[in-house]
C-alpha positions, -999 to 999 in steps of 0.1 A, spaced: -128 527 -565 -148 495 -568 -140 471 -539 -166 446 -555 -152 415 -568 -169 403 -601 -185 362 -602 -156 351 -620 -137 363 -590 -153 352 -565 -160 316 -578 -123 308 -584 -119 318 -543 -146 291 -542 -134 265 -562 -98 275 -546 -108 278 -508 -129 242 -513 -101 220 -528 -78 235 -502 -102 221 -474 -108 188 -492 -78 180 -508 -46 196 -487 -56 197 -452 -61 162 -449 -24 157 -457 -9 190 -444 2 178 -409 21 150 -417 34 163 -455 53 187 -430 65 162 -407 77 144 -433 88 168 -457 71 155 -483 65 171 -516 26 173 -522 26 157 -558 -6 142 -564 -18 178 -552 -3 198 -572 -8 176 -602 -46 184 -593 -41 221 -586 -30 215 -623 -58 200 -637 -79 231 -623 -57 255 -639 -45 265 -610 -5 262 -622 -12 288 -657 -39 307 -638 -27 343 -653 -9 324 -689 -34 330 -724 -54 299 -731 -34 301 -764 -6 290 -747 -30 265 -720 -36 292 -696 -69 301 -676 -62 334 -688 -71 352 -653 -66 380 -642 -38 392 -610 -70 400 -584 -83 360 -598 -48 348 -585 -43 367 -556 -76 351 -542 -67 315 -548 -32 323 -538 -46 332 -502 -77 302 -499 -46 275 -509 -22 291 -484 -44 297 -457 -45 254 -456 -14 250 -468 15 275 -474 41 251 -484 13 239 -517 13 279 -519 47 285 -529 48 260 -555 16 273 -570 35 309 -567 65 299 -581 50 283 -611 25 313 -620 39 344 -608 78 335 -619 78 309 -642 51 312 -664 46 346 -663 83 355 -673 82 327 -700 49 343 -715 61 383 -712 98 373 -725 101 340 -745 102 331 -783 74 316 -798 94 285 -797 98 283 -759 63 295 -757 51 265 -774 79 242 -762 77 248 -724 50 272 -714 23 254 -728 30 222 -706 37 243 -676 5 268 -678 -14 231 -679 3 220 -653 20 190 -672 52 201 -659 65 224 -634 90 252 -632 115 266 -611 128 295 -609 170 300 -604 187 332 -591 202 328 -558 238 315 -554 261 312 -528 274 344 -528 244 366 -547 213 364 -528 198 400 -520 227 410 -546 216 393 -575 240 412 -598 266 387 -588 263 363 -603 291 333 -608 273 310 -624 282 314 -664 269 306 -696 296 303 -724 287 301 -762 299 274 -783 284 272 -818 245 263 -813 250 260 -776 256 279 -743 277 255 -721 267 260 -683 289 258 -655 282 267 -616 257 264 -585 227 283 -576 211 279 -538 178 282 -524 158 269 -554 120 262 -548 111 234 -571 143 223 -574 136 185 -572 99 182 -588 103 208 -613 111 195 -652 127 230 -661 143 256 -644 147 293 -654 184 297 -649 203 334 -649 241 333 -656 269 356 -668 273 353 -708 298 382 -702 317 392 -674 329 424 -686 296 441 -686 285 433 -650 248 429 -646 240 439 -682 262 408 -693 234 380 -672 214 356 -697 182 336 -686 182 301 -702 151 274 -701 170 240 -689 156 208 -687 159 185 -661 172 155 -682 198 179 -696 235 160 -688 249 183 -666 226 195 -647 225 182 -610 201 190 -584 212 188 -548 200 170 -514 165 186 -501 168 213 -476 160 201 -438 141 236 -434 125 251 -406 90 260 -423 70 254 -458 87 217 -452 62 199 -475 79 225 -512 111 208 -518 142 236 -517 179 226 -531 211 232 -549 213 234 -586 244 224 -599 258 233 -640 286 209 -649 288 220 -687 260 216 -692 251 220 -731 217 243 -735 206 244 -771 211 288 -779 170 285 -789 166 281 -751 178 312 -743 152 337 -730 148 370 -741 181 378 -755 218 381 -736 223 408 -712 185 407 -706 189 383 -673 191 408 -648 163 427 -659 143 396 -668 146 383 -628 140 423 -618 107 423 -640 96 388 -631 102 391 -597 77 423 -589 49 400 -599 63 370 -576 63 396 -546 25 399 -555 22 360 -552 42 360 -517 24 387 -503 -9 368 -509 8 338 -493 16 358 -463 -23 370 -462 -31 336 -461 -13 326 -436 -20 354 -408 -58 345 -424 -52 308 -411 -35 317 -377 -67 345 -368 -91 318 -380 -77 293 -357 -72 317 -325 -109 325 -330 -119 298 -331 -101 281 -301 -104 313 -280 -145 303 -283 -139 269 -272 -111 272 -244 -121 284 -209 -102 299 -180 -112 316 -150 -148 299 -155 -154 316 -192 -144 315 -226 -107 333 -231 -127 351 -258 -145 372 -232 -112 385 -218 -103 421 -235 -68 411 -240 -76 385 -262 -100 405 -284 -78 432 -285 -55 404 -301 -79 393 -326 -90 432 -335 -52 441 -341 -54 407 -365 -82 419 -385 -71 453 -392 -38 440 -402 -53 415 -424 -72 439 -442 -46 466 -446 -21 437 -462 -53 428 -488 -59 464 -500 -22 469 -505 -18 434 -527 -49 440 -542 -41 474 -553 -6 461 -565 -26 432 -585 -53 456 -603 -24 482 -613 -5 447 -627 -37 441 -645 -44 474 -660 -7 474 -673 6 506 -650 34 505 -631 36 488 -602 64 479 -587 67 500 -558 36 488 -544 43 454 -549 72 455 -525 46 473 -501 26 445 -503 53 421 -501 71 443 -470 35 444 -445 20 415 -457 46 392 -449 58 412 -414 17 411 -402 21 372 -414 46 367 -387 29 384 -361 -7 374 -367 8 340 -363 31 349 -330 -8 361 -315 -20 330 -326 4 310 -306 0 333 -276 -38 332 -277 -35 294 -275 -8 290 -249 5 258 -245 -13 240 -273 4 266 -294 36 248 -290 24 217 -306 16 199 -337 -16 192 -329 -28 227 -332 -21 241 -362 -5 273 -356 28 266 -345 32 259 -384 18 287 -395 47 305 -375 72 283 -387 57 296 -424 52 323 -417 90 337 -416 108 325 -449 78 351 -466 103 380 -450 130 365 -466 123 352 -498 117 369 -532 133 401 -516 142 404 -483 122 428 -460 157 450 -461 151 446 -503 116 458 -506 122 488 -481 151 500 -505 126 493 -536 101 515 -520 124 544 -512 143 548 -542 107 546 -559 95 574 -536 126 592 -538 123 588 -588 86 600 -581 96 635 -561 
């Protein structure tokens, strides 16, 4: 096993891990306070090809490989985990369903501009009442003639503001349960189709969450991804690599939050010495590393078995499942280590706690990826 990453590799961390220190941290405090969307940014991120990162260059892609992504997914989150997610969202859900799944046409029509970073996706599963039971779908998607007429609400969406299109699953047949879901492309100018107030959320404030809402909403049949009865499998397929973006996202952020307790456990003093000195707080920052490390081999392994086109679902819910639970309590030590100033905004890592949580939740639930895993393990003997 080859643990080397090639130059490519290694100079999109570079280029990643360099714009994240020059171009989001400036911002980063105050897009959270604020809760303001990071636009210019990600219009940038764009313009490096950071948005298409894994898409063919024949449809405006970098054409990168999963181990490519995973590294830039961790440098950008490490600053910035809310500019994370909508760099996630965009590559491992969006694009990369659209790419797999889609007719030429929608290749052409909406992947392009979204691997360039022109435009920007969302991705639209969760409702009210189906969120880690996403065969439940209310939301449904009637034909009539050269059109599929739209009509319900789906919850949670990432995106679901700045985004220009939205990947939507509903129910083109009720009688067949799961196996009757569609997934349509719809456009944000499409009459119809509402978007909700912004989530007042409790980390990753600076992404914009919402309500979708379908009033009718006309979707010309051509946007229909896949083919009906597809949905289901479509979100299921698309999702494994989007717990492979998340799980780098967590990595960064327990990343940020051991960077930041080293480096304020050298410059603090108590008891006449650095706080480094004392055992308690190494033994902190040891536990960190190891953690750290174990969560990259697991992603990275679930990345190169995505690359070389094996199965791999299984470990991406590992990945998802330790990375995202040592995220939480990397960033917990991190807070501890710096006492007080933990607590504040000043120091950086009481949001990198407040970050750190939703990567539990979203994209599977910890409770989700656990049953993945066993009923993987339980196929395989």
């Amino acid at each position: 096993m080859n643990f080397d990453f090639t130059e490519d590799q290694l100079m999109i961390r570079d280029t990643a891990r360099e714009f994240a220190q020059a171009e989001i941290a400036l911002s980063s405090i105050e897009r959270d306070i604020k809760a303001e969307f990071p636009s210019e940014i990600i219009k940038k991120l764009g313009e490096l090809g950071f948005l298409g990162m894994m898409v063919s260059p024949e449809y405006g892609g970098a054409g990168l490989d999963t181990i490519s992504y995973v590294l830039a997914m961790i440098e950008i989150s490490k600053v910035d985990a809310s500019v994370g997610v909508v760099m996630s969202v965009n590559n491992s859900l969006v694009c990369f369903g659209l790419e797999k799944y889609g007719s030429d046409f929608i290749k052409e029509k909406y992947l392009t501009p979204l691997a360039k970073g022109e435009k920007l996706g969302a991705f639209a599963l969760s409702e009210p009442e189906a969120g880690s039971d996403a065969t439940k779908q209310k939301t449904t998607a009637d034909k009539d003639g050269n059109y599929y007429v739209l009509n319900g609400m789906k919850n949670w969406i990432t995106n679901g503001q700045s985004s220009d299109y939205a990947l939507v699953m509903a129910t083109t047949d009720k009688e067949k349960g799961h196996h009757g879901i569609s997934t349509f492309v719809v456009e944000k100018e499409m009459k119809g189709f509402g978007q909700g107030k912004k989530e007042d959320k409790m980390g990753i404030r600076s992404s914009d969450t919402c309500s979708l809402t379908f009033e009718n909403c006309r979707v010309p049949a051509e946007n229909l991804v896949w083919e009906e009865g597809k949905g289901f499998n479509f979100a299921m397929n698309t999702l494994n690599g989007g717990r492979i973006g998340i799980a780098a996202q967590a990595i960064g952020i327990a990343e940020g939050s051991m960077d930041a307790a080293l480096k304020y456990s050298k410059e603090r003093k108590a008891f006449g010495q650095h706080i480094s000195n004392f055992q308690a707080v190494q033994f902190k920052l040891a536990d960190m590393a190891v953690k750290i490390d174990a969560a990259k081999l697991l992603t990275f392994k679930a990345a190169a078995l995505k690359d070389a086109g094996q199965k791999y679902y299984k470990e991406a819910a590992m990945a998802k499942l330790y990375s995202s639970k040592i995220a939480v309590e990397c960033a917990l030590d991190a807070v501890q280590i710096h006492g007080g100033y933990g607590y504040v905004r000043e120091y950086l890592v009481e949001r990198y706690l407040r970050d750190s949580k939703i990567t539990e939740i979203y994209e599977g639930t910890s409770e989700i990826q656990r049953m993945v895993i066993s009923r993987a393990l339980l196929d395989e003997k």
